[in-house]
RORONU-249951 format. One record per residue (C-alpha): residue in one letter; x, y, z; residue number from 1. Coordinates in Angstrom, 3 decimals. Each point is the difference from the previous one (the first is absolute). Layout:
! RORONU-249951
   type          x          y          z   seq
      A          X          Y          Z   NUM
...
//
This chain:
! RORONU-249951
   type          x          y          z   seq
      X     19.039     69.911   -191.255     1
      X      1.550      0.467      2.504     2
      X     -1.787     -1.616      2.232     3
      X     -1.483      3.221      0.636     4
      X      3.340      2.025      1.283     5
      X     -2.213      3.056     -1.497     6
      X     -3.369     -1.786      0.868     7
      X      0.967      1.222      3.465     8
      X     -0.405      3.553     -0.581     9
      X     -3.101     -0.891     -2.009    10
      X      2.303     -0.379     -3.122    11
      X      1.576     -2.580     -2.335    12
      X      1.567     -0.793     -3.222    13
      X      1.078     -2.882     -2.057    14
      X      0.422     -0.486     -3.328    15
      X      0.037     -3.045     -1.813    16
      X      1.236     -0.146     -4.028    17
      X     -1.610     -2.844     -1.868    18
      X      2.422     -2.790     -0.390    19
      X      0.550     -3.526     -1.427    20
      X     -2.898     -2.574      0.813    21
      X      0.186     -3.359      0.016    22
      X     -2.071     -3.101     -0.471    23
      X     -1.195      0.676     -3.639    24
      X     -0.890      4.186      1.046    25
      X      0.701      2.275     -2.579    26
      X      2.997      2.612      1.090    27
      X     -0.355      3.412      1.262    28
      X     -2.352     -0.322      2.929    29
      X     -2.767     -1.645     -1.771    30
      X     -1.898     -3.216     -0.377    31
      X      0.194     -1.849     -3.494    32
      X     -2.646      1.703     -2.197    33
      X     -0.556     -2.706     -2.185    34
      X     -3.645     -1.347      0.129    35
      X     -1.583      1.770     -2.678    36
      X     -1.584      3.373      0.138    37
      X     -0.425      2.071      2.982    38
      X     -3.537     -0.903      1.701    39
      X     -2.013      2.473      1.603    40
      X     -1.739     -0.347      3.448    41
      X      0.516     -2.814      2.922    42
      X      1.325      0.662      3.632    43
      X      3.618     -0.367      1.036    44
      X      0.369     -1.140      3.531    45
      X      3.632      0.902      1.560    46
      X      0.918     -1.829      3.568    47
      X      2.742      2.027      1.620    48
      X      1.944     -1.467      3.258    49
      X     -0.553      3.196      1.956    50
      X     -2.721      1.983      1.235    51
      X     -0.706      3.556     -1.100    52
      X      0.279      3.417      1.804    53
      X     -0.950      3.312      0.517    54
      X     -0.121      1.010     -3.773    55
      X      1.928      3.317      0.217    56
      X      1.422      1.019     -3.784    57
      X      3.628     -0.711      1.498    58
      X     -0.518     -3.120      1.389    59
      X      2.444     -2.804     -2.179    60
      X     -1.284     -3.038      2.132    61
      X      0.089     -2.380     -2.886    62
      X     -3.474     -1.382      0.434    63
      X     -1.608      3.681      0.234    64
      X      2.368      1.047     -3.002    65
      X     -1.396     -3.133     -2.310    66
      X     -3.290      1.740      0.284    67
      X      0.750      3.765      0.369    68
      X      1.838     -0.090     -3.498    69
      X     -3.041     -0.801     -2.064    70
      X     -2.000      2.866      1.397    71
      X      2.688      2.869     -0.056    72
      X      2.282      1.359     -2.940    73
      X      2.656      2.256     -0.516    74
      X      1.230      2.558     -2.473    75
      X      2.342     -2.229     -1.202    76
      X      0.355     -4.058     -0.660    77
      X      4.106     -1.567      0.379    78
      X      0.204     -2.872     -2.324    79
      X      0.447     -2.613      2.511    80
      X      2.375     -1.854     -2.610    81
      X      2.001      2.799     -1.748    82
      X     -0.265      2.217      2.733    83
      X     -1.679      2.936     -2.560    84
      X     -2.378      2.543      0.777    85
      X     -2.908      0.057     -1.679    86
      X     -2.768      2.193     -0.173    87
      X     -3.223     -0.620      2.483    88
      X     -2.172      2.233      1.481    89
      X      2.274      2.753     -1.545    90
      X      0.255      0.284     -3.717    91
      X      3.659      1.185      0.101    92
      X      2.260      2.008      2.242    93
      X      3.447      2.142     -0.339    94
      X      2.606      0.099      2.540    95
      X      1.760      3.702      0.396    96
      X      3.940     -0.116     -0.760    97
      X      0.932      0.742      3.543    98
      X     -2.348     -2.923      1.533    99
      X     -1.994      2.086      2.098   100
      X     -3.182      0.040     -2.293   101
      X     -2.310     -2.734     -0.568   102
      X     -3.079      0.944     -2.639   103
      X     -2.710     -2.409     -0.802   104
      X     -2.821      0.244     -2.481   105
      X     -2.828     -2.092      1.110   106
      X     -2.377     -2.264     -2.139   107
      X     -3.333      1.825     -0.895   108
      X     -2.659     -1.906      0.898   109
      X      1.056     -1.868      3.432   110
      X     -2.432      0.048      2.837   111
      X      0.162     -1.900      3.141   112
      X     -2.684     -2.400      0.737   113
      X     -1.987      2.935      1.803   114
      X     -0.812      1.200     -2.879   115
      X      2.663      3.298      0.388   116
      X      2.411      0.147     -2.032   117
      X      3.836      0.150     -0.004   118
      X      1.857      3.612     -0.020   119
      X      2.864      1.690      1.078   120
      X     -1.431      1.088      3.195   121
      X     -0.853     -3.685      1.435   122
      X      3.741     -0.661     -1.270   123
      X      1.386      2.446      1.957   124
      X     -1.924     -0.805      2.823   125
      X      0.864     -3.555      0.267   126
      X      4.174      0.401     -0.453   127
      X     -0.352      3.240      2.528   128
      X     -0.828     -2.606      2.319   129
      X      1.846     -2.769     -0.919   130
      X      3.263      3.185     -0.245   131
      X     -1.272      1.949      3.187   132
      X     -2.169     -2.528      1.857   133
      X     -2.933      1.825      2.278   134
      X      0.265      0.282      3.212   135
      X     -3.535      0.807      0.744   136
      X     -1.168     -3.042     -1.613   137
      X      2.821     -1.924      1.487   138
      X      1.598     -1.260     -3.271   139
      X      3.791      0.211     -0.177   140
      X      2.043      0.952     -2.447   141
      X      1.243     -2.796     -2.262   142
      X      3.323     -0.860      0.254   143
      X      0.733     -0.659     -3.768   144
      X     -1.031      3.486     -0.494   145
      X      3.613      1.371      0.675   146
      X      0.362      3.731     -1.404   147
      X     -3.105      0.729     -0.607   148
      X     -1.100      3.795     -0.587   149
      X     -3.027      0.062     -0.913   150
      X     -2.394     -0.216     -2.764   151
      X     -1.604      2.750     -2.672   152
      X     -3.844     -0.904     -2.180   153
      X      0.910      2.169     -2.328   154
      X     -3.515     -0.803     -1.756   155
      X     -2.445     -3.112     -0.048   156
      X      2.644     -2.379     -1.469   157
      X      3.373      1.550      0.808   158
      X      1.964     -0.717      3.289   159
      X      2.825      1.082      0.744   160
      X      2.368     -2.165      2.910   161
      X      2.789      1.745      1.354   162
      X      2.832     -0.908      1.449   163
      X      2.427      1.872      2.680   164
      X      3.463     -2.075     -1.068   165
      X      0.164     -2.352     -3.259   166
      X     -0.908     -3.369      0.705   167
      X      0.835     -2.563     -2.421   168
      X     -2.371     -2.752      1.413   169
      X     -3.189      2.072      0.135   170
      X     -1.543     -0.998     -3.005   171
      X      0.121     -3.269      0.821   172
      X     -2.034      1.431      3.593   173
      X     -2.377      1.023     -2.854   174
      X     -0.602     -2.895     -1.320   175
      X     -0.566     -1.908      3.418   176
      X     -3.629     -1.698      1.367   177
      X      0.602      1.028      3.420   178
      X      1.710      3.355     -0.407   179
      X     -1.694      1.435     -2.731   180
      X     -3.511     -1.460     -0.357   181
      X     -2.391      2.887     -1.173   182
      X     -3.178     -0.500      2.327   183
      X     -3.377      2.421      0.076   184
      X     -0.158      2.568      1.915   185
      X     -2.654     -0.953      2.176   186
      X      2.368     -2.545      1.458   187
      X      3.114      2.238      0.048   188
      X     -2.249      2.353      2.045   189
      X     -0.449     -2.657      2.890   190
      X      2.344     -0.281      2.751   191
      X      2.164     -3.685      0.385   192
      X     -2.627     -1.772      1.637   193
      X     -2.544      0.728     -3.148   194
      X      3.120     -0.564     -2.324   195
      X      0.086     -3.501      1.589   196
      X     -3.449     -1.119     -0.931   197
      X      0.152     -1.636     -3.405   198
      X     -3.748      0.669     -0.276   199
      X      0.773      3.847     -0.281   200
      X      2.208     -0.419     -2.907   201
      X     -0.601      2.041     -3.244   202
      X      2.714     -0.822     -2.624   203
      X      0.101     -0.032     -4.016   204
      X      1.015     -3.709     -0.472   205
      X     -1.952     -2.696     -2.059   206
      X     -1.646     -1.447      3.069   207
      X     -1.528      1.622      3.349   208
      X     -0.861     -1.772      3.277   209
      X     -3.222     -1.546      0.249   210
      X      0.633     -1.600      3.491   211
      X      2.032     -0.097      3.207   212
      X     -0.271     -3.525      2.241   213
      X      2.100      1.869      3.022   214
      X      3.526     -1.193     -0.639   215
      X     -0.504     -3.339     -1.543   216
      X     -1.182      0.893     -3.222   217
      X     -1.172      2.845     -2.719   218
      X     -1.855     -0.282     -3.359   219
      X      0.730      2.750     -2.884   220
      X     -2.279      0.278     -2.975   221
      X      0.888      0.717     -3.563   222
      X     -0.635      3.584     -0.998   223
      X     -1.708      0.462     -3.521   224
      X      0.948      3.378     -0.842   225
      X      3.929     -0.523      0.932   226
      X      1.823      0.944     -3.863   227
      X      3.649      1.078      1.232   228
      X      2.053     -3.080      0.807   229
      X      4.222      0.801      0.067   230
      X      1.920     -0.570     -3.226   231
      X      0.859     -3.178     -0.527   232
      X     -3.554     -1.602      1.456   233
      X     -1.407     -2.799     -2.830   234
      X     -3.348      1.507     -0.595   235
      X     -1.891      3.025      0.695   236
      X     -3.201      0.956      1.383   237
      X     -0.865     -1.765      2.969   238
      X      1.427     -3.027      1.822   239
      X     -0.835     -3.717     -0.872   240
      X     -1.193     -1.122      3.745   241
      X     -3.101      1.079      1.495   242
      X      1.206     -0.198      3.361   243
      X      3.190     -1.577      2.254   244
      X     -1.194     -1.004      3.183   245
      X      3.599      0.269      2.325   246
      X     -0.103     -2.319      2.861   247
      X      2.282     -0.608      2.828   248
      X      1.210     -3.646      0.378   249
      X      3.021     -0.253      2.036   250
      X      0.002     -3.971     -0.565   251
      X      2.579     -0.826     -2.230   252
      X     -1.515     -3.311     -0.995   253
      X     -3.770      1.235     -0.103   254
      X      1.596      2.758     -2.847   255
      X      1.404     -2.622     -1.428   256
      X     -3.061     -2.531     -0.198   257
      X     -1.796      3.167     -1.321   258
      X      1.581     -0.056     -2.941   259
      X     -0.458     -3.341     -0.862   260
      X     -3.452     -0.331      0.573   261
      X     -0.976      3.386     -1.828   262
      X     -1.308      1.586      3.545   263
      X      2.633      2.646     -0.959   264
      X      1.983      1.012     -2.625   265
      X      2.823      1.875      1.264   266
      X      2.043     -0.305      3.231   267
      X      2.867      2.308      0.662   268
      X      2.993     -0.972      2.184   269
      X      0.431     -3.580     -0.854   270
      X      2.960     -1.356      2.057   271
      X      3.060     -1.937     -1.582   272
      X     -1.398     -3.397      1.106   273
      X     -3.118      0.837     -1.388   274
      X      1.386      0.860     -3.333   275
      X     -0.090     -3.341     -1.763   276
      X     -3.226     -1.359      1.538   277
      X     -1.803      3.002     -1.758   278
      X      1.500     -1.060     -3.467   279
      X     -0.246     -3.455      0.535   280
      X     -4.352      0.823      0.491   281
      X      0.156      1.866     -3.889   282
      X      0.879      3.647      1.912   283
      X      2.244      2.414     -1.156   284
      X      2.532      1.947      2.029   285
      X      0.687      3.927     -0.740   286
      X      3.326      0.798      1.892   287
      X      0.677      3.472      0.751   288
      X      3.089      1.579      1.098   289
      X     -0.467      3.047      2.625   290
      X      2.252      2.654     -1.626   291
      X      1.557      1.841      2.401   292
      X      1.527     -0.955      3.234   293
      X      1.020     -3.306      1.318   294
      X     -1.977     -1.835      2.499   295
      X      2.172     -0.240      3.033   296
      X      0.085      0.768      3.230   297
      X      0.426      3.525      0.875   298
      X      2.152      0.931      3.446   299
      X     -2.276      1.914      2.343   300
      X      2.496      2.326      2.133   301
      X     -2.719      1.249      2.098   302
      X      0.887     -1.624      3.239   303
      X      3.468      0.985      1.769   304
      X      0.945     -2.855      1.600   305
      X     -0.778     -2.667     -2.888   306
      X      3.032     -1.413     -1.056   307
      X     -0.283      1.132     -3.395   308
      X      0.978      2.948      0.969   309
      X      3.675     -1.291     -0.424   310
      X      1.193      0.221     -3.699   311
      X      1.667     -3.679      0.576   312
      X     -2.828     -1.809      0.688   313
      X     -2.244      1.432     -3.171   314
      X      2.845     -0.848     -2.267   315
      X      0.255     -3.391      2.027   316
      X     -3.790     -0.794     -0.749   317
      X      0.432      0.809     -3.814   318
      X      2.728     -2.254     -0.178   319
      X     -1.756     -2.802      1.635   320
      X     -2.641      0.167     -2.216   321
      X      0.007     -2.360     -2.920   322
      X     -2.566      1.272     -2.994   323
      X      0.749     -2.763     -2.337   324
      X     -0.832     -2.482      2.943   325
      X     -3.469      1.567      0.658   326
      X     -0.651      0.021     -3.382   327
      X      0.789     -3.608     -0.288   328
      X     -2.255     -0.980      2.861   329
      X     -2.780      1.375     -0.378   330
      X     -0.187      2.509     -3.082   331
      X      0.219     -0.587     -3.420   332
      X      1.620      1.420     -3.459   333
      X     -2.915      2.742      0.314   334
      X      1.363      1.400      3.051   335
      X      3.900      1.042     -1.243   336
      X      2.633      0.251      2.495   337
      X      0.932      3.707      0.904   338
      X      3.546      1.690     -1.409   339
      X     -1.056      3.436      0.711   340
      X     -2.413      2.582      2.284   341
      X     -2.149     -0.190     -3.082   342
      X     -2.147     -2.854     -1.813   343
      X      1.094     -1.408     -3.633   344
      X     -1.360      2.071     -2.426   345
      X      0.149      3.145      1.709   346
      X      1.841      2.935     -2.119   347
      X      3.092      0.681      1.473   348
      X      0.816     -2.217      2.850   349
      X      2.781     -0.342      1.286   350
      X      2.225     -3.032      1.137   351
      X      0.415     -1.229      2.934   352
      X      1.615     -3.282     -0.088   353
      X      3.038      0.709      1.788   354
      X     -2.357      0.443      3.311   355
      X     -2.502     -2.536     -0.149   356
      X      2.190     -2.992     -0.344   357
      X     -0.409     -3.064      3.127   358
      X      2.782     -0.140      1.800   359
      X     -0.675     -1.815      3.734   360
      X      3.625      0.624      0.733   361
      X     -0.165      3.478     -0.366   362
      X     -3.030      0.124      2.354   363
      X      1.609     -1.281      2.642   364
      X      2.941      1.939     -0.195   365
      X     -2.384      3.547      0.031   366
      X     -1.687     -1.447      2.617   367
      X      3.103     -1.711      1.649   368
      X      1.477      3.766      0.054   369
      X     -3.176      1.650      1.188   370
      X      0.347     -1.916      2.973   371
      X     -2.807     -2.777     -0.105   372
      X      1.213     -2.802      1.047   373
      X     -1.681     -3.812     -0.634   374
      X     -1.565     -1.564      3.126   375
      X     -0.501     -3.674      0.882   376
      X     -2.930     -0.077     -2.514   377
      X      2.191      1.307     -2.622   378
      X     -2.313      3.264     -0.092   379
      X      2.352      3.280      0.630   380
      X     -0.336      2.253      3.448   381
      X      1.576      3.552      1.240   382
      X     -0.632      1.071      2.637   383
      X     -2.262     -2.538      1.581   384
      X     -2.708      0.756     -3.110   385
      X     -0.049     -2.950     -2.831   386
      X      0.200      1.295     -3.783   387
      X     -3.610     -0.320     -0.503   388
      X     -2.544      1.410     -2.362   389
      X     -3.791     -0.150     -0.640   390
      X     -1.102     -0.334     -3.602   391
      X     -3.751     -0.123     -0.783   392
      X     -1.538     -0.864     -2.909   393
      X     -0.683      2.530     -2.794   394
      X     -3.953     -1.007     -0.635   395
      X      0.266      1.905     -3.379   396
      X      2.572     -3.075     -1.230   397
      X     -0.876     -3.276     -0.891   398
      X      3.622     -1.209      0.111   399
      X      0.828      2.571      3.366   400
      X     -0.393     -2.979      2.752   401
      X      1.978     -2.658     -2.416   402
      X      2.943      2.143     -0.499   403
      X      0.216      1.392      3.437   404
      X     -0.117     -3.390      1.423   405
      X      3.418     -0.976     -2.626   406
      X      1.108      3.621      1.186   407
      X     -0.771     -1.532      4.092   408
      X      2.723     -2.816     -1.133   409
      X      2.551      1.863     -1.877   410
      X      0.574      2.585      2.928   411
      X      0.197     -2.923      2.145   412
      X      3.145     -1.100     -1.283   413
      X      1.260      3.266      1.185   414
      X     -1.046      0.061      3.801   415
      X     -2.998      2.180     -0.986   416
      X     -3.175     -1.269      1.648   417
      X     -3.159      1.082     -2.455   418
      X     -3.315     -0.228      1.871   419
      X     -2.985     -0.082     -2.615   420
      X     -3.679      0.579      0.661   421
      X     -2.520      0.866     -2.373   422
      X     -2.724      1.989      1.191   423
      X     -3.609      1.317     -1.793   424
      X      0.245      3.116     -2.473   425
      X     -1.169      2.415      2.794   426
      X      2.689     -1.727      2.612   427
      X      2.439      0.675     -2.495   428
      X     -1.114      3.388     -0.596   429
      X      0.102      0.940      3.608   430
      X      3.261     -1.762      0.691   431
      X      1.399      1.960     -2.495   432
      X     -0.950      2.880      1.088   433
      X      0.855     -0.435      3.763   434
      X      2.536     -3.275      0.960   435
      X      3.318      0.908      1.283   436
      X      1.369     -3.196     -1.708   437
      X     -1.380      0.586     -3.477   438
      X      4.057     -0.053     -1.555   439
      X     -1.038     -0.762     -3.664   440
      X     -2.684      1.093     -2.038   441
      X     -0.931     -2.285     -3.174   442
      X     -1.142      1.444     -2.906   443
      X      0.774      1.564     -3.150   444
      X     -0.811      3.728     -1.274   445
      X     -0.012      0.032     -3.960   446
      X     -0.560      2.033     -2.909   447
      X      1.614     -0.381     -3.331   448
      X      2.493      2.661      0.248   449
      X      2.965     -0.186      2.452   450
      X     -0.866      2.814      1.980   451
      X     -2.384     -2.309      2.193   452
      X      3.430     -0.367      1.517   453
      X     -0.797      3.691      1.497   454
      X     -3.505     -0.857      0.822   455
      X      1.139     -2.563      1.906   456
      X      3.028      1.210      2.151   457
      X     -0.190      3.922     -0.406   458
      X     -0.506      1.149      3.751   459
      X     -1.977      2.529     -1.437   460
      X     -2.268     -2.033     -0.952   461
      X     -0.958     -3.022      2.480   462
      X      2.770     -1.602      1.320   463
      X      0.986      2.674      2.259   464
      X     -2.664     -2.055      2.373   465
      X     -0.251     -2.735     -1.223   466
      X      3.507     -1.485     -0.563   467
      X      3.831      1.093      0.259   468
      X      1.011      3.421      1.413   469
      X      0.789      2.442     -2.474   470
      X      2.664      0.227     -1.919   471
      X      0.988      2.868     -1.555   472
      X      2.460     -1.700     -2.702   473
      X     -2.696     -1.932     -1.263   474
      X     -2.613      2.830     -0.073   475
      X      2.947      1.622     -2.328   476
      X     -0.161     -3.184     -2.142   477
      X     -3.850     -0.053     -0.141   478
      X     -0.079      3.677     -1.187   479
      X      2.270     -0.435     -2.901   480
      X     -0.948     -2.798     -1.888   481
      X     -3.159      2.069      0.004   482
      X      1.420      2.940     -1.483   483
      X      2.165     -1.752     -2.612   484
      X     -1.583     -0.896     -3.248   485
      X      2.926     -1.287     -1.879   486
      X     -0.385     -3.846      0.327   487
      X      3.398     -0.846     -0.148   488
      X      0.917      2.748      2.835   489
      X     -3.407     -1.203      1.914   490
      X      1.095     -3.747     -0.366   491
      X      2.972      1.148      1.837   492
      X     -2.253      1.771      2.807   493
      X     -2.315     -2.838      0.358   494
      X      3.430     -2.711      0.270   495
      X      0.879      2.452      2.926   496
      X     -3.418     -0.002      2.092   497
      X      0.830     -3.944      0.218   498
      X      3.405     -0.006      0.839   499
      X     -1.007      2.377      3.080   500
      X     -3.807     -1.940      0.588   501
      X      2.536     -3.200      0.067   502
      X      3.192      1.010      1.329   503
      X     -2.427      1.439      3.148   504
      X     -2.086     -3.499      0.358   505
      X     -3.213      2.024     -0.249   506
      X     -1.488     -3.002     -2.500   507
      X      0.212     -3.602     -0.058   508
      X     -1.612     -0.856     -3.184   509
      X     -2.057     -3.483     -0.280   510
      X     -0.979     -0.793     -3.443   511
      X     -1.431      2.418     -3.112   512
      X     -3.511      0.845      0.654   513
      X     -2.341     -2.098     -1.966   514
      X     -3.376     -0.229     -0.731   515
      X     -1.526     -2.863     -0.620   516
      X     -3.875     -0.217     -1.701   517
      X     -1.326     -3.690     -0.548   518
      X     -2.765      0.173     -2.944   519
      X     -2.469     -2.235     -1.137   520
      X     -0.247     -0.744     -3.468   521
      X     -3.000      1.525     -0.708   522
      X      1.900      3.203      0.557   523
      X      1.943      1.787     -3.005   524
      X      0.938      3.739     -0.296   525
      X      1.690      0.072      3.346   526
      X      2.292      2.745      1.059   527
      X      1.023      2.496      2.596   528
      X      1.318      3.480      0.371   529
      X      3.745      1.518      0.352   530
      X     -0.877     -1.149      3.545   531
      X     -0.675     -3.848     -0.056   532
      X     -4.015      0.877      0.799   533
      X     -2.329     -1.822     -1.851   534
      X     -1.415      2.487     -2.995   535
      X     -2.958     -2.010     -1.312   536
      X     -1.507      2.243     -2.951   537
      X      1.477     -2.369     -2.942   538
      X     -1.056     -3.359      2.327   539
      X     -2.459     -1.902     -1.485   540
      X     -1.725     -3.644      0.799   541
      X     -0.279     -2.553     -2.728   542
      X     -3.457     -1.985      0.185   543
//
């Protein structure tokens, strides 16, 4: 997720596809099933590194996301290892021949765990909102929503989404937890600050909060009238566990001894170092790559006299960057080195070898020729200021200090001085938000569909604050990969966003997102969503 580049303006994506596992784990984003039959009942207990937030339906943190998934659905379920869609809280849907008409026919029968049920009109109030935002209950507009026009209840169980321009990624929007989660209407009615209180959530998924332990910890319950899992789910009816009990445990090696001792039974985020100790203890390891964009570190252009201003020095910093070194040091094989804007696995990427290559010599030649010159230290100076930059520590990343610290000694090499600090989640936040030196921005914004790409650098959409200046030639780019369905011609498109993305410097990429969920072996039935977020309706506990 990115980080939260979205998460910002109260809004995030990422999207994870279920990948290889390792360790023994069956492929696809699941644990091994074998044990025998599926077992009904138990509690699940899931440590996550990092605390929870305000609990707004946009909000991709990944530790609010883990939770937020089993209590809200969508119309529509992506396949998170074909890439499909599937039918969900919709029984089927047509798409008009000029792209600008979306209907849906809903399930009969669906209620939310109010009690009221599912229709048209609670549809179309939750993606007015998500399309339009509401001012007046201080909820922007999301930013995945891009030509949104509006949407019809033509009766109980028909919607109709329209569009203003085709958009050959919005389906995939459709099919998203945090863009397109169908919530009751009693919590679409409250403003962001009621949005943000998990305990004021009314959704139609197979569990529903039972508790909130301020931002340490929640416990959902199973809900025994739940009978409309996505295609593709193992079972039907309703789900295995009686409850999860989430839990925030930024300790790596308390999450760790959790697992082995039974005191929990999944822990997401387990770092490379980590990896083998969890096997070695009879745990299995689901790996899961992050569809979508790269993690890497995005070039913030918001302050004017910040040396990346100058093309040289962006493309000087790329080249000084070594990928398969960090991923040598202190990755592993479940963290794949980055050839493109997008992640592995994601449909049409492009490639972009020719710019991500190391090349130190190069480096100092840019920077040589943009007039930084090494001092006595061997770190570079113009104009009496040294080539310095602040990176902090991305809390939502296991692997973020590790990396940055091989990143610290690679730039070296160049002249460039990296300062690294790593401050609390709300430090970060707040930096973020307001520190002059904040020149990169880690973090990844994903879906599984390349138009993330215009999610993430569209200046329509939240970069224009937030990171480089516009630019109007890559606007052009954004806009018609969207409008071209033809996936040949849109391959093209997409190769084109990179070459400008990487010709400009805007991205140094880091290493393909990954998510990685230790499991106990009691667990079996294991799997997430199109996003990477733990979707825990086929789990089950052997006894």
């Amino acid at each position: 997720m990115h980080h939260n580049r979205i998460l910002r303006i109260s809004t995030l994506v990422v999207t994870a596809a279920v990948a290889a596992t390792v360790a023994g784990c069956g492929g696809g984003g699941q644990s091994s099933n074998t044990g025998g039959s599926p077992v009904s009942g138990g509690t699940l207990t899931f440590y996550d590194p990092v605390e929870y937030q305000a609990w707004a339906p946009t909000n991709s943190l990944w530790s609010n996301s883990q939770v937020a998934d089993n209590v809200a659905e969508r119309l529509i379920w992506q396949d998170p290892q074909s890439g499909d869609y599937k039918p969900w809280l919709a029984q089927s849907w047509q798409i008009s021949d000029d792209h600008l008409a979306y209907t849906f026919k809903l399930k009969p029968g669906i209620t939310f765990s109010d009690g009221t049920p599912l229709d048209a009109d609670v549809v179309k109030l939750n993606f007015d909102q998500h399309g339009r935002g509401d001012s007046k209950l201080g909820i922007p507009a999301d930013p995945f929503w891009t030509d949104y026009a509006g949407t019809d209840a033509v009766d109980a169980n028909t919607v109709v989404v329209r569009l203003s321009k085709p958009n050959a990624g919005f389906i995939q929007i459709l099919s998203n937890y945090r863009a397109s989660s169908i919530l009751g209407k009693s919590l679409v009615e409250r403003d962001l600050n009621g949005q943000g209180d998990l305990r004021n959530w009314v959704g139609t998924g197979p569990f529903v909060v039972e508790s909130v332990t301020g931002t340490n910890g929640v416990t959902l319950k199973r809900r025994d009238d739940y009978n409309w899992p996505p295609g593709g789910s193992t079972h039907s009816g309703k789900a295995y566990l009686d409850r999860v009990i989430f839990k925030t445990v930024p300790e790596t090696g308390t999450r760790i001894g959790a697992l082995q001792s039974g005191e929990a039974q999944i822990a997401r985020n387990i770092a490379p170092y980590d990896e083998q100790t969890v096997t070695d203890g009879g745990g299995k390891l689901v790996a899961i790559p992050v569809k979508g964009e790269t993690n890497d570190l995005t070039v913030q252009l918001k302050n004017p006299d910040s040396p990346v201003q100058d093309l040289r020095v962006r493309l000087a910093l790329q080249a000084a960057t070594d990928r398969a070194a960090i991923n040598k040091a202190v990755l592993s094989p479940n963290y794949p080195i980055p050839s493109s804007a997008l992640v592995a696995g994601t449909p049409l990427r492009g490639d972009a070898t020719k710019y991500l290559g190391y090349d130190l010599d190069k480096a100092n030649q840019l920077l040589g020729e943009a007039g930084w010159v090494p001092g006595p230290d061997g770190i570079r100076a113009k104009d009496g200021n040294r080539l310095s930059f602040h990176l902090r520590v991305a809390p939502y990343y296991q692997v973020s200090q590790s990396v940055l610290e091989v990143i610290q000694s690679q730039w070296r090499k160049a002249g460039v001085e990296v300062k690294i600090t790593n401050p609390s989640l709300t430090e970060y936040e707040s930096q973020e938000a307001t520190a002059p030196d904040w020149d990169f921005d880690q973090g990844q914004t994903s879906t599984d569909e390349p138009s993330v790409l215009r999610t993430a650098y569209g200046t329509d959409r939240q970069h224009v604050t937030n990171n480089h200046v516009p630019d109007v030639t890559l606007d052009g780019l954004l806009a018609a990969q969207s409008a071209e369905f033809d996936p040949d011609k849109r391959k093209v498109a997409i190769q084109a966003i990179e070459d400008r993305i990487f010709g400009q410097g805007y991205s140094i990429p880091l290493y393909d997102e990954t998510q990685v969920f230790g499991l106990a072996p009691s667990v079996h039935g294991f799997t997430t969503e199109s996003t990477g977020r733990a979707w825990l309706y086929d789990t089950w506990l052997a006894k």
